[in-house]
C-alpha positions as CSV (number, residue, x, y, z in Angstrom):
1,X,18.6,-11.3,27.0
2,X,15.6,-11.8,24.5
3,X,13.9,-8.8,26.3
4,X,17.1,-6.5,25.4
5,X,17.6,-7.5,21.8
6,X,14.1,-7.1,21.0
7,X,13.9,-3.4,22.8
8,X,17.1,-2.5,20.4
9,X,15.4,-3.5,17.4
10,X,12.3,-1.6,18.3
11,X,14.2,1.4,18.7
12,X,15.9,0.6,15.2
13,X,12.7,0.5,13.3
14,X,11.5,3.6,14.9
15,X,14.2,5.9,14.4
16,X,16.1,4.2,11.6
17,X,13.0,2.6,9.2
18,X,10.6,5.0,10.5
19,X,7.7,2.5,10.9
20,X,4.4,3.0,12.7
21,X,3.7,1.7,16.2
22,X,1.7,-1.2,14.2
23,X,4.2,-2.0,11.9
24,X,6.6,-1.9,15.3
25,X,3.9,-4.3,17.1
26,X,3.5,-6.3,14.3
27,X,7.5,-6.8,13.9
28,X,7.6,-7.5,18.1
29,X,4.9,-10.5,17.6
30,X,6.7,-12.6,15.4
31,X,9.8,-12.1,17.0
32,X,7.5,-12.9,20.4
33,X,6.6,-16.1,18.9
34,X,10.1,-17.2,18.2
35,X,10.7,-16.8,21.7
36,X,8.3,-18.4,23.2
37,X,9.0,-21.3,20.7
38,X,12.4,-21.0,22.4
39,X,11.6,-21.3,25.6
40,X,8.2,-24.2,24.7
41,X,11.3,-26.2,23.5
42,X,13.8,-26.2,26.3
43,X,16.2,-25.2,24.5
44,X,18.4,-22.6,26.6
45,X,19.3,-20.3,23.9
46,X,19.6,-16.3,23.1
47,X,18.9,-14.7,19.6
48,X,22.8,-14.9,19.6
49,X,23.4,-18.3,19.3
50,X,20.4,-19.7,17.2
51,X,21.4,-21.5,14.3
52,X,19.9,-21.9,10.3
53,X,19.0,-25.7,11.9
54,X,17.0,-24.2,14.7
55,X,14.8,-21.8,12.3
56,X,13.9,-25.0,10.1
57,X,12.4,-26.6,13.5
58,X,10.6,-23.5,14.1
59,X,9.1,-23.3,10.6
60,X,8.1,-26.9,10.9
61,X,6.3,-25.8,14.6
62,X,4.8,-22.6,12.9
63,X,3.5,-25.3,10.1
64,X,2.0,-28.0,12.8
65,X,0.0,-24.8,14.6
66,X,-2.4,-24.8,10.9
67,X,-0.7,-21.2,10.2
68,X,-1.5,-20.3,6.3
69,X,1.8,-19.8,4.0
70,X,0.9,-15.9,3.7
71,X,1.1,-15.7,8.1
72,X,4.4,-17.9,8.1
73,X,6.1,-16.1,5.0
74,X,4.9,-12.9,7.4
75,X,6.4,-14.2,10.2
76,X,10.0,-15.0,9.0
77,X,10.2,-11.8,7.0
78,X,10.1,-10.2,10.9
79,X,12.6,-12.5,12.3
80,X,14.5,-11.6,9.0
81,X,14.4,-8.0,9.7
82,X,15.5,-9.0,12.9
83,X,19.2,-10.7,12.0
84,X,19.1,-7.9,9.8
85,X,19.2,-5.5,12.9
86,X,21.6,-8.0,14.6
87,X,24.1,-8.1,11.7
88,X,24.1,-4.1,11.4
89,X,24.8,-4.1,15.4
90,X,27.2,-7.0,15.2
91,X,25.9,-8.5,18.1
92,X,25.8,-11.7,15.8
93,X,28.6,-12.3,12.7
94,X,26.5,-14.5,10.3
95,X,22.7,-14.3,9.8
96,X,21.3,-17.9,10.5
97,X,17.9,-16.6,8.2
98,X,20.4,-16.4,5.3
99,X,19.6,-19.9,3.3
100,X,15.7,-19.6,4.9
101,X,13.3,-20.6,2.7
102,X,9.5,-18.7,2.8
103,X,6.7,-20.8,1.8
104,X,5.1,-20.0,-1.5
105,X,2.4,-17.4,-1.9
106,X,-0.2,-17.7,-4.9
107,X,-0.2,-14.2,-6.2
108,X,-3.5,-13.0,-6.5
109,X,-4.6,-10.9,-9.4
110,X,-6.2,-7.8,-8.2
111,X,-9.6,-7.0,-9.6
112,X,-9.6,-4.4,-12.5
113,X,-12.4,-2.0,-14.0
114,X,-12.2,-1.4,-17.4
115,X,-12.4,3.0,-18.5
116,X,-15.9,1.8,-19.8
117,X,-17.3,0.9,-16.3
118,X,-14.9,3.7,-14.3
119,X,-16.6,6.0,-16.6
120,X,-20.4,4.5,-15.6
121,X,-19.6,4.8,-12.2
122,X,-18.3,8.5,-12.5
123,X,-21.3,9.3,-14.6
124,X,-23.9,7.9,-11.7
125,X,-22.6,10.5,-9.4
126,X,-25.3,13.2,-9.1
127,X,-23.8,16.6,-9.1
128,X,-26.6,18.4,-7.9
129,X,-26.1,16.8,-4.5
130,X,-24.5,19.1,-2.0
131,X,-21.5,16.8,-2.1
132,X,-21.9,15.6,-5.7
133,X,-18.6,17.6,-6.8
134,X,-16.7,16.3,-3.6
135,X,-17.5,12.9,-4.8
136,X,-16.9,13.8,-8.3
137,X,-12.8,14.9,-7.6
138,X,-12.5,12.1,-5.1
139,X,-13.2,9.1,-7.4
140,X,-11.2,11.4,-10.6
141,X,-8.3,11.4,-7.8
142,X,-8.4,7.9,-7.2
143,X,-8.0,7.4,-10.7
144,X,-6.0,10.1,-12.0
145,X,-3.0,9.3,-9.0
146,X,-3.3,5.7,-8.0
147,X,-3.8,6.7,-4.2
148,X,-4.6,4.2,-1.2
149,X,-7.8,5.2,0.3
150,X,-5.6,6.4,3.4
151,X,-3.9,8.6,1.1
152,X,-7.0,10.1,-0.1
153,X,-8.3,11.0,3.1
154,X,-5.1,12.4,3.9
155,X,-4.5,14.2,1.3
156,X,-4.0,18.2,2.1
157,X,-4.6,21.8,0.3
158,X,-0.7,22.2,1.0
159,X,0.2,18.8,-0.9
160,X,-2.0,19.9,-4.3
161,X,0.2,21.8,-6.6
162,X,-2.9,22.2,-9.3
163,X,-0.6,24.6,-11.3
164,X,2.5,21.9,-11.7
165,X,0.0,19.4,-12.1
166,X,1.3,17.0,-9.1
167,X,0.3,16.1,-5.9
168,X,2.9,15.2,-2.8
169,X,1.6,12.0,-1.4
170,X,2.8,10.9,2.6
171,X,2.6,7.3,1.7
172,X,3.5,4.1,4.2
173,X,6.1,4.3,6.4
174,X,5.7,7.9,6.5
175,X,7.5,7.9,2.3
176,X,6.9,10.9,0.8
177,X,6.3,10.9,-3.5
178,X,5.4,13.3,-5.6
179,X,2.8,12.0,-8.2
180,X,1.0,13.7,-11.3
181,X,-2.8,14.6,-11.3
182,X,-4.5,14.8,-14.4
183,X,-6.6,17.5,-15.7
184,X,-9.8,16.1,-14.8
185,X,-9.1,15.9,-11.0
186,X,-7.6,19.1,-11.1
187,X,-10.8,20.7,-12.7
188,X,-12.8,19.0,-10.1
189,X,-10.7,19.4,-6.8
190,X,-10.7,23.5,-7.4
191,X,-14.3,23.7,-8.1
192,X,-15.0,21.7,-5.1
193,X,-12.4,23.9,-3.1
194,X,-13.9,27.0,-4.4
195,X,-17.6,26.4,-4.4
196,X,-18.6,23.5,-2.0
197,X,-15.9,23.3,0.7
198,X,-16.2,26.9,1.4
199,X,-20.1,26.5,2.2
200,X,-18.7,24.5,5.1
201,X,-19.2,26.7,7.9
202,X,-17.4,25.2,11.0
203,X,-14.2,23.7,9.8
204,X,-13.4,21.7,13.0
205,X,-9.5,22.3,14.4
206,X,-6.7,20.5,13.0
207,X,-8.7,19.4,10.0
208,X,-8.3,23.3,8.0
209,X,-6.0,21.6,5.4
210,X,-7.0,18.5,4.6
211,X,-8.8,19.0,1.3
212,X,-11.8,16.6,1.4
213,X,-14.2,17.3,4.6
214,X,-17.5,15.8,5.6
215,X,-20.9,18.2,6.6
216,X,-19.7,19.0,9.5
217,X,-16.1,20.3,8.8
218,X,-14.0,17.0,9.4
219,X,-11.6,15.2,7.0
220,X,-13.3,12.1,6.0
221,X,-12.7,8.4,7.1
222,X,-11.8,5.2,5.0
223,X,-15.5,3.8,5.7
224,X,-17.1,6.8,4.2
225,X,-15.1,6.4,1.2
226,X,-16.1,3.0,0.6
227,X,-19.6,3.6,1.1
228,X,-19.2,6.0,-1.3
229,X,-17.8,3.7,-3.8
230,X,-20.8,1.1,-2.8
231,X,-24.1,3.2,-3.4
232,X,-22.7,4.5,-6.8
233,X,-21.9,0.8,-7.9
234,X,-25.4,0.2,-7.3
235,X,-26.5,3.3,-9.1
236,X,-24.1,2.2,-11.6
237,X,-25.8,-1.4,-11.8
238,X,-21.8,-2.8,-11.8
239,X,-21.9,-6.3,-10.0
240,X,-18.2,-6.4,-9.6
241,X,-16.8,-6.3,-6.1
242,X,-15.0,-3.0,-6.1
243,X,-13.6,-0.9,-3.2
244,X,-11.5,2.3,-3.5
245,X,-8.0,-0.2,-4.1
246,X,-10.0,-0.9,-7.1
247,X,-9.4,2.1,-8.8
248,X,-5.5,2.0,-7.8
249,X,-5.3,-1.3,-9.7
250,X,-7.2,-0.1,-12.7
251,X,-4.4,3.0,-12.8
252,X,-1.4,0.4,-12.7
253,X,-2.9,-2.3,-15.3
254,X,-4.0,1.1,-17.9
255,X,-1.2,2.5,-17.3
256,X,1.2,-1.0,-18.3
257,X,-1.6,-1.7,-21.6
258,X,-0.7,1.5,-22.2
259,X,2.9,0.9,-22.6
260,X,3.9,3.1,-19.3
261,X,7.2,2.2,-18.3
262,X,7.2,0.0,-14.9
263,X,9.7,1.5,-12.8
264,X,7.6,5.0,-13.9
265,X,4.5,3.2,-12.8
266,X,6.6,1.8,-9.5
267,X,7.1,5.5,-8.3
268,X,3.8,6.7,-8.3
269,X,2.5,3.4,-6.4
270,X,5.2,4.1,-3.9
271,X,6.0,0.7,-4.4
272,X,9.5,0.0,-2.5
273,X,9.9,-3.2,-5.1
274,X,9.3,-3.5,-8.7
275,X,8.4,-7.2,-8.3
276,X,5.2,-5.8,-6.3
277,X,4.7,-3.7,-9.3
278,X,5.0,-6.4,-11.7
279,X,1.8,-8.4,-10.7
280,X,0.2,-6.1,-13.3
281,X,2.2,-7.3,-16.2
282,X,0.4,-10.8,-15.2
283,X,-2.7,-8.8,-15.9
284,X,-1.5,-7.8,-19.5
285,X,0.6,-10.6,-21.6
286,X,0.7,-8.2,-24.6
287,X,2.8,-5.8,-22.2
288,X,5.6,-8.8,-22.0
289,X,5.5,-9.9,-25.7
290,X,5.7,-6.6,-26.8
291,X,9.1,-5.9,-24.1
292,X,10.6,-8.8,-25.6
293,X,9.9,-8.1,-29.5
294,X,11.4,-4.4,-28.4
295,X,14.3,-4.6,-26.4
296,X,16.0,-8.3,-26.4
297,X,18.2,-8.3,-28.9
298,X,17.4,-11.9,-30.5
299,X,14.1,-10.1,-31.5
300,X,15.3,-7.1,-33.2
301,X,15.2,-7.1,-37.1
């Protein structure tokens, strides 16, 4: 019974939610491991029947195996999904996860590079090395959009609209946005495309529209964009910890202390929830005091 429930709502995040085979695998495991906490118990049980009082037991087993609150907030977010799935189907009427309480997670404030130190890192890029412009529109593209580095890497000539000034970025779950590019990165991408990709000589197949290439014609990885990052932070003589992400956090939090509206800066994250975009309001308390003297109506004058 377990075997057929969870092989329906694989099929529903493929075709429905359109998540990778990882996200899929990921989604399968923590339904696995209610399961087999299922069947460790004795209890003789489907998904169907499982009750709100049942969950609580499994939260307490999931608690007794040492599990942090960030893998067992993970974990019932999946089984979640799951009743979700069930509901939709109406294989089950009410959804025992309903009343479910997550453990709480201590938000983490990302670290943040101020324009001073962006702009000593940009400036310690050498631009007469053969890829000193590709390295140049890279970290200006980083900056300028807010990309993951998976983004970057993906990033293709047929997604760069230089002359609108936006870019369309394929984002997770395969979500497509389209996000603005600033003048900077624009200036830097075409002289990289004119000049420097085109003394590429063998453009390896499949990899003709991706816009940034390594030496020998091939898109570039993740790893090669955080060592990238690393050698000019040393060159820079920055001692922060800083990886690509970096620079997506500092175009969020200069963006909000700029006084960017955040369901604007939610859209070009790709951010499905504004509370995910709201860590960077932590970041800048001026941001809130100034929202409240604004727009709540016990503040006017």
């Amino acid at each position: 019974m377990w075997k057929e429930y969870i092989a329906g709502f694989k099929a529903y995040l493929l075709l429905e939610k359109g998540l990778s085979p990882n996200s899929i695998e990921a989604y399968e495991r923590d339904i696995g491991k209610l399961q087999f906490w299922a069947q460790y118990e004795g209890r003789n049980f489907s998904p169907k029947t499982i009750q709100y009082s049942d969950l609580v037991d499994f939260l307490v087993y999931l608690n007794s195996l040492g599990l942090s609150n960030k893998s067992q907030a993970r974990i019932i977010s999946g089984i979640r999904s799951f009743y979700q799935y069930m509901l939709l189907e109406n294989i089950v009427n009410d959804d025992p996860t309903e009343l479910l309480e997550s453990p709480r997670l201590k938000r983490k404030m990302p670290d943040v590079l101020s324009h001073s130190e962006i702009e000593q890192i940009i400036g310690a890029i050498d631009l007469s090395h053969p890829q000193g412009h590709r390295n140049r529109a890279i970290l200006e593209t980083l900056y300028a959009c807010g990309l993951r580095v998976s983004e970057l890497v993906n990033l293709r000539i047929s997604q760069y609209f230089p002359e609108s000034g936006l870019i369309r970025v394929i984002g997770k779950n395969n979500k497509e946005r389209i996000v603005p590019i600033g003048e900077n990165a624009i200036e830097f991408i075409n002289f990289y495309l004119k000049y420097d990709r085109k003394k590429i000589k063998n453009i390896a197949k499949g990899h003709t529209d991706f816009i940034f290439l390594n030496r020998r014609g091939r898109q570039l990885t993740r790893v090669m964009i955080f060592m990238i990052i690393k050698d000019l932070l040393q060159k820079a003589g920055i001692q922060k910890k800083v990886s690509p992400h970096t620079f997506r956090h500092s175009f969020a939090t200069h963006l909000v202390e700029g006084g960017a509206d955040l369901k604007a800066v939610q859209d070009m994250l790709g951010h499905e929830s504004i509370i995910t975009t709201e860590i960077y309001t932590h970041l800048d308390t001026n941001y809130l005091r100034d929202t409240i003297l604004n727009y709540h109506p016990r503040y006017k004058k």
